[in-house]
Every structure is written in C-alpha cells, then in structure tokens.
C-alpha positions in Angstrom: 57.6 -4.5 91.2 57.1 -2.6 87.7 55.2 -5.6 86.3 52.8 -4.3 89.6 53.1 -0.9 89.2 52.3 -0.6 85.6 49.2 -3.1 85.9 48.0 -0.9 89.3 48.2 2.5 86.5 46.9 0.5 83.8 43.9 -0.7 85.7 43.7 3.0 87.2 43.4 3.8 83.1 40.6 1.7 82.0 38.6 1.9 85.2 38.8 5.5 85.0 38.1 5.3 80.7 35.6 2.9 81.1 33.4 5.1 83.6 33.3 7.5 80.8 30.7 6.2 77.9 30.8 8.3 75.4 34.5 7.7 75.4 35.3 7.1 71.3 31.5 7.3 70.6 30.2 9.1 67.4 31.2 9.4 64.2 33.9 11.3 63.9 34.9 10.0 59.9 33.8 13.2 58.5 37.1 14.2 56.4 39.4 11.7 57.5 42.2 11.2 55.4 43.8 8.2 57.9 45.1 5.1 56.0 42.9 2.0 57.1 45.2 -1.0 58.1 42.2 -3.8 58.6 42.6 -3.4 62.0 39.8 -4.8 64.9 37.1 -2.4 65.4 38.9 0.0 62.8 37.0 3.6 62.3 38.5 6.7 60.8 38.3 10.4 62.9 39.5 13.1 62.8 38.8 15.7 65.4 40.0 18.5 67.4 41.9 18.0 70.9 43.8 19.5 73.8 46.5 17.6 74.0 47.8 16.2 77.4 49.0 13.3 79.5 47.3 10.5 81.0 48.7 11.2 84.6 47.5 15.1 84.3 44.1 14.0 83.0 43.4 11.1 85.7 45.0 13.4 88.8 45.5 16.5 87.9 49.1 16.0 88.3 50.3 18.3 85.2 54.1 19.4 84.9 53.8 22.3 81.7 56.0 19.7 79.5 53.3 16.4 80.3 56.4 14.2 81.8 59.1 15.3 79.3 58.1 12.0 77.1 57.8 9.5 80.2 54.3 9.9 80.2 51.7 8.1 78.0 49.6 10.8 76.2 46.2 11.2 75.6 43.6 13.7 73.7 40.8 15.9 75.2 38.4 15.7 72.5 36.7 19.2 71.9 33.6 17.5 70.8 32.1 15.7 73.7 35.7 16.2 76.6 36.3 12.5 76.2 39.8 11.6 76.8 41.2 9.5 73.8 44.8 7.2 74.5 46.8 7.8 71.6 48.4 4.4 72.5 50.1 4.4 68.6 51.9 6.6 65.7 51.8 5.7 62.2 55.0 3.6 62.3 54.5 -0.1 61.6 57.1 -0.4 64.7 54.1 -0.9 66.6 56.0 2.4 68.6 53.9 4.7 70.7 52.5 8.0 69.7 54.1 10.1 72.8 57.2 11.5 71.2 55.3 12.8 68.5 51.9 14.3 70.6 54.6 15.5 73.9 56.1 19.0 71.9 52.0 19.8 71.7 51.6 19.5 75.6 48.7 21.7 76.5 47.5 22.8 72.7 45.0 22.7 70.9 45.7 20.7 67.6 43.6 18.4 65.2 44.5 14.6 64.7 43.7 12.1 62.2 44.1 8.5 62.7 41.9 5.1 63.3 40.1 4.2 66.5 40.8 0.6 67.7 38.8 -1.9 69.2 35.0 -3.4 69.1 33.7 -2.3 72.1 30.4 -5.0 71.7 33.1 -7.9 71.2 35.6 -6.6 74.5 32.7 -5.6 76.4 34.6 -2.5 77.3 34.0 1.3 75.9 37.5 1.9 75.6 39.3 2.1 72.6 42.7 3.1 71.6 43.3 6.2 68.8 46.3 5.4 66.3 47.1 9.2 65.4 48.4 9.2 62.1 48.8 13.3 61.4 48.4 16.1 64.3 48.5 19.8 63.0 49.1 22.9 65.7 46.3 25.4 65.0 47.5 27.5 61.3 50.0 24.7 61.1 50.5 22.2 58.5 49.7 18.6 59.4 52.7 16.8 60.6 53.3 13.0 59.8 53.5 11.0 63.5 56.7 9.0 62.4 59.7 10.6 64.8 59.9 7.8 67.3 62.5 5.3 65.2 64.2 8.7 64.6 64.2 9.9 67.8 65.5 6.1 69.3 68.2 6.1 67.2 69.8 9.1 68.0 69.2 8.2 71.8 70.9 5.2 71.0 73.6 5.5 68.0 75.5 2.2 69.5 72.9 0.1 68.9 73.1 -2.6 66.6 71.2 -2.5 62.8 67.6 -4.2 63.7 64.2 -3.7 64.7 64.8 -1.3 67.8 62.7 -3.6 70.4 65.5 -6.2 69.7 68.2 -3.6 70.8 67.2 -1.4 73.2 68.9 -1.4 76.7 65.3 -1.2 78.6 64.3 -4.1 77.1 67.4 -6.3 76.8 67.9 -5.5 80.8 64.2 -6.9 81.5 64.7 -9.8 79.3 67.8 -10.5 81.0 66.0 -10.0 84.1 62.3 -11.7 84.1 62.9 -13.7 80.8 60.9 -13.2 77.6 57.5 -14.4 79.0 58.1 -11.9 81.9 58.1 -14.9 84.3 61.3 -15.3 85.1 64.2 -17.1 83.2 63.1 -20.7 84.7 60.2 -20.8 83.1 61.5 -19.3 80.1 63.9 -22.0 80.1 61.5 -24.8 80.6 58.8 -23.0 77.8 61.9 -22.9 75.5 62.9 -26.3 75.8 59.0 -27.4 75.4 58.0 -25.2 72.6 61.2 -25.0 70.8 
C-alpha cells in the first residue's frame, strides 16, 4: 500500500514537473561556488527561491511549517517560477535535502548546488537540484549537512554504521517486503541465486 501510494505521488510529481518546460532551463552557473561531483547531466546554479514543499506547490495544501519535515521540499525559483525538487544535501549519505530547506518554509533564500539529470538522454525535463549552501536573505550561507546530525540524535540507540543500515523505518520494511521490495520469497530465492 505505500509502495502504491508513493508511486501514485511520485507520478503526480513528474507529471505535474514535466508539464512545466522551462523547469531547470537556463543557465543559472553565474557565481556558483557548488563542488562538481561528475554526476549525470551535472550543471552548477545558483539562484534565488521561495522555499516550499512539494504537497503546497502541487495543491495548494500549505501548513505554515511545509509538513514539519515529512514533506519532500522544493524551490520556487525567482527567475522564471519554476519549481526545482531539492531531492539532495551535500552529504555523501545520499540523504535528502528536507531537514536542511524545512526551517526556511515560506522564505526567500538563495541556494547553490548542481542540477541533475540529461534531460535529451531521459527524455524528461525534469531534473533534480542537489543544494549544497542556502543563505536566509542578510544571512550567511549555511552548509546543507544536518541530516546525519539530526538522525542521530532521533535515534541515539542505534548501532555505529551507515544510518540506512540502522534505522527502524527501514529495518521494519526490510523485515516486511524484503530487500528487493518484493517480498521475502523472492528475496530468498534472488539470494540463494545471486549469492
């Protein structure tokens, strides 16, 4: 039923995204001082943005803290009103960019960070924004690396590791669906196959 319910929102997402060309059009390079990781479709920008979350922006459905962090969050790009899905921080933790974007919900701030994704090779005009500093207007730019922080003091019990190893959401849906999210027979059978 989540598996269902997250694909029905993500497919909401990129139908909504992709209607929108000018999505993560134009060069927006221009004094970026984002670290380039070789990633697909990589481009530097930096711009301006009201910050939000994806539910508010797609329905209009906008609490004044954007979901208190259970919301994926997004960037209304000054430039052109584009939203941008700040899908990633700058943590090598492939770890999402929401705990550091949610205590701007509704402000105005400027973000650097790399665009993702060739949209000639996916055929899509989305691509994803890896925000690597945000800065509050008259603020200094902040570093987008809280979200280990912030999961280990949710979770001080946990054992030493990479968090996705140890945290309870995950090790419940493993135990649940299996690692291949297909359930723990075919797990079981792709294990004893592959392994």
């Amino acid at each position: 039923m989540l598996r269902t319910l997250a694909l029905l929102a993500a497919t909401a997402v990129a139908t909504t995204v992709a209607a929108t060309p000018a999505l993560a059009e134009g060069d927006f390079s221009a004094g970026s001082e984002a670290k380039e990781w070789g990633l697909f479709g990589e481009e530097k920008a930096r711009f301006t943005a009201t910050v939000t979350d994806a539910v508010c922006a797609l329905t209009g459905d906008c609490p004044e803290d954007c979901g208190a962090g259970a919301r994926q969050m997004v960037l209304i790009r000054d430039a052109d009103g584009a939203m941008i899905i700040a899908a990633k921080n700058t943590q090598p933790a492939f770890t999402g960019a929401t705990v550091d974007l949610a205590p701007y919900c509704g402000q105005s701030v400027e973000v650097d960070g790399v665009m993702v994704g060739d949209p000639e090779i996916t055929g899509q005009p989305t691509r994803i924004y890896m925000v690597q500093t945000v800065r509050a207007e008259g603020g200094e730019p902040a570093k987008t690396n809280r979200w280990t922080k912030e999961w280990r003091a949710a979770h001080p019990d946990a054992p030493k590791g990479p968090w996705f190893r140890n945290d309870p959401r995950v090790t419940a849906l493993i135990g649940k669906e299996g690692y291949l999210g297909l359930g723990l027979e075919t797990d079981a059978a792709f294990i004893e196959e592959w392994f």
